[in-house]
N, C-alpha and C positions, 0 to 999 in steps of 0.2 A: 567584612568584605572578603570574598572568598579569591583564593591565590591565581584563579583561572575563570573565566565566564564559560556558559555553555555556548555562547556564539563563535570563540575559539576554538570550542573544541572541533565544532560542526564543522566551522569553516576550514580547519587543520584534518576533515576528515577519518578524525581517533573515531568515531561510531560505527567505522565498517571492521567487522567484523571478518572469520574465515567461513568456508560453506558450513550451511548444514550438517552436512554430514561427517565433518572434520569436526565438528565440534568436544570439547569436553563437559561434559553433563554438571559438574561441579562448579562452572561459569555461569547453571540458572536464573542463578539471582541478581545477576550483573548483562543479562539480555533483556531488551526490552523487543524485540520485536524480528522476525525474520520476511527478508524481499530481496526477492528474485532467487530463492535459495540462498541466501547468506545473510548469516547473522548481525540482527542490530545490537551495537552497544547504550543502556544506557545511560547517556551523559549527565544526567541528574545526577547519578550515584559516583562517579567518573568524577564529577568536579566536590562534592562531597569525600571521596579517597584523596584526590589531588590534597587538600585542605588538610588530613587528617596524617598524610604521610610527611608533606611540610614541615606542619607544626614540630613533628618530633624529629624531624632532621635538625631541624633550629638549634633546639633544643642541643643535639647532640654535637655543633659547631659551639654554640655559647660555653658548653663543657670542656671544648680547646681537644675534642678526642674526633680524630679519622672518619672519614665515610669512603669506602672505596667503591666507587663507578666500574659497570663491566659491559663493555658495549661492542662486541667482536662485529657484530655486521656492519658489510658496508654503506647502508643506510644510515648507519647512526653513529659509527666509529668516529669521525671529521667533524661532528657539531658537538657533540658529546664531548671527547676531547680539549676543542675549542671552550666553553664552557665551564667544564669543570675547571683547566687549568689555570682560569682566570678568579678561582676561589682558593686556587693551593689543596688542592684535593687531590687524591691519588686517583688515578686509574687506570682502566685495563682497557684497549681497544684495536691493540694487535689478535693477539692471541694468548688464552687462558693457560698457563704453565701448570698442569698438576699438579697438586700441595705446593699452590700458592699461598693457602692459608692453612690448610692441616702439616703440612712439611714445612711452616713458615723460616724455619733456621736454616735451612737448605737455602733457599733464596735470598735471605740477608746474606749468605757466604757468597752467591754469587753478585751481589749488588756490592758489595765488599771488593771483588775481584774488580770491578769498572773503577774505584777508587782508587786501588790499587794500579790500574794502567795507567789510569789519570797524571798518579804521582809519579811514576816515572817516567812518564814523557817530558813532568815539570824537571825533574830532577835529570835526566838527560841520559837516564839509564837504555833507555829505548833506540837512542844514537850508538849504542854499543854493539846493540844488535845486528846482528847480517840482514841484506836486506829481503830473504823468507820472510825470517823470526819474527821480524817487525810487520810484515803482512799480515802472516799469521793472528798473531795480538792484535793490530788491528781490526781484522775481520772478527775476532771473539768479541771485540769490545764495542763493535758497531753491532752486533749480533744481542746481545744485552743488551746495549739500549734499546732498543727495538722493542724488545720482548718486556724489558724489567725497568724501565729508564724512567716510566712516566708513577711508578712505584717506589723511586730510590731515597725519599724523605718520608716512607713506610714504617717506621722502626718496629713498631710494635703491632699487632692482629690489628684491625681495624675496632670501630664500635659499631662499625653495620654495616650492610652492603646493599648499593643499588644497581638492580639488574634489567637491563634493555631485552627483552624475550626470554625466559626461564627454559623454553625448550632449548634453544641454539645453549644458554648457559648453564645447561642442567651440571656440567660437572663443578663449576664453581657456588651453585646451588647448596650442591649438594655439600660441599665442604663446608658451606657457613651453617647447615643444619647440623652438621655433625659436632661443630664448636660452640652451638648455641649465639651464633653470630644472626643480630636481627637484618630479618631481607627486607627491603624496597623493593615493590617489581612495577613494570608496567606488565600487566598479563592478558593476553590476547585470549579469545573464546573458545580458540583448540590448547589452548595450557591449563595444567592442575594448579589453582590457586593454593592449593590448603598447605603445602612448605611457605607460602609467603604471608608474614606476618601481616605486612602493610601492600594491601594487593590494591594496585592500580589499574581498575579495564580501561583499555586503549587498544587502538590499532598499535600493534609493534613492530610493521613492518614501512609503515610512509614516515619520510624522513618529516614531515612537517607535522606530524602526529606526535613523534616523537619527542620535536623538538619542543612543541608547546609543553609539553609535560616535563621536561628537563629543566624549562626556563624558571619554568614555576619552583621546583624544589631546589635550584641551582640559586634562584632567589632568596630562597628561606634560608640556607646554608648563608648566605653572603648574610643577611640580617644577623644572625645568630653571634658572625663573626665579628661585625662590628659593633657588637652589643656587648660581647666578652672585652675587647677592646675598649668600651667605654667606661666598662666596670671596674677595670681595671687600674685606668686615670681618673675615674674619682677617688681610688680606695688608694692612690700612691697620692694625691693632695690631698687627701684626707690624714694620712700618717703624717702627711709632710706639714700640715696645720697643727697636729696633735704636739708635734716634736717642735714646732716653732713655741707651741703656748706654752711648754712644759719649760723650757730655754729661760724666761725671766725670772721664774719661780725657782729656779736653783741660783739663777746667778744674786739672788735677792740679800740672801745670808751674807753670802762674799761682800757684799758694798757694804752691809751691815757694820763684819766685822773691821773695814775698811775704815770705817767713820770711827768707830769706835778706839782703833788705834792710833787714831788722829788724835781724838781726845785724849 
């Protein structure tokens, strides 16, 4: 059963395309039809990528490794967000920091720095301050979360990244081609598919286009997760069966020699 119907898509509107004439040529194979001057997408292939980019996000959840979401427009920043955060996923929906991910040590130093204010607020260092100083720190560290906050349990490059319009996120595109980081896109009919490994056609620009397609792969993440989770707790009752049966078998000798110095 496939993760999205074409009656979602239709009805969520993902089949409208941009004009004609805005089009990218390298999106042929993912139009099915042009009216009124603007390009049809088709949703056949649409719910067959939805399926295909899923599957391997699952996959890369059940692995217990990152997916970072990138969704700066205001169409899809506020569901997006919502969504993912409800999986424990990282993402980006303020605004894309350059070398996010190719400068990634730069940014652990500053996601470090919000820790760092955190602690001493707790520790009461902050109360020392005049009251600038403590403005100031404050405004840095409400400045950071903003920008790096929904990132700060990031530790490490991610294992892939999914991008909401590849034009608007050509620069965080571009970083994950340069690391070999595999892309998710949804990709609209004026964007160049061929940087995106796992290329989604959809409208990228209607929040309800979006959202179907987010649900979908926000879904397969959540499976993945609770499937790593389940593996988990069989394979700790599994050891904890192995270590219970092994338990008689030692203590077997001991009564042995128990009886034995009885007699």
């Amino acid at each position: 059963m496939s993760r999205v119907s074409f009656e979602q898509l239709l009805e969520s509107g993902s089949q409208y395309g941009h004009l004609k004439r805005k089009w990218n040529p390298h999106m042929a194979p993912y139009i099915f039809a042009e009216k009124k001057g603007i390009h049809i997408i088709d949703l056949h292939k649409t719910v067959i990528k939805v399926d295909e980019a899923a599957a391997a996000m699952k996959q890369i959840a059940k692995s217990g490794k990152k997916i970072l979401f990138v969704a700066t427009k205001k169409q899809a920043k506020e569901a997006v967000a919502e969504r993912v955060k409800a999986v424990g996923m990282p993402y980006v929906t303020e605004r894309w920091s350059g070398g996010m991910l190719t400068n990634f040590a730069t940014i652990r130093k500053a996601v470090r720095k919000m820790s760092t204010i955190d602690k001493m607020e707790k520790d009461g260092t902050l109360a020392t301050m005049s009251k600038r100083e403590r403005l100031q720190v404050s405004r840095q560290r409400a400045k950071l979360e903003k920008n790096l906050g929904s990132i700060s349990d990031l530790t490490r490059i991610p294992a892939a990244i999914f991008i909401v319009d590849v034009m608007k996120e050509h620069i965080a595109l571009a970083e994950a081609k340069k690391l070999g980081i595999p892309v998710f896109a949804i990709v609209d009919t004026n964007s160049d598919p061929r940087d995106v490994d796992f290329v989604i056609p959809a409208n990228d620009d209607a929040t309800k286009s979006i959202v179907t397609v987010v649900d979908a792969v926000v879904g397969a993440v959540a499976e993945g997760l609770n499937e790593r989770k389940s593996d988990k707790a069989a394979a700790a009752k599994e050891k904890e069966e192995a270590a219970a049966a092994e338990a008689p078998a030692e203590e077997a000798p001991a009564a042995e020699a128990k009886e034995e110095a009885k007699g």
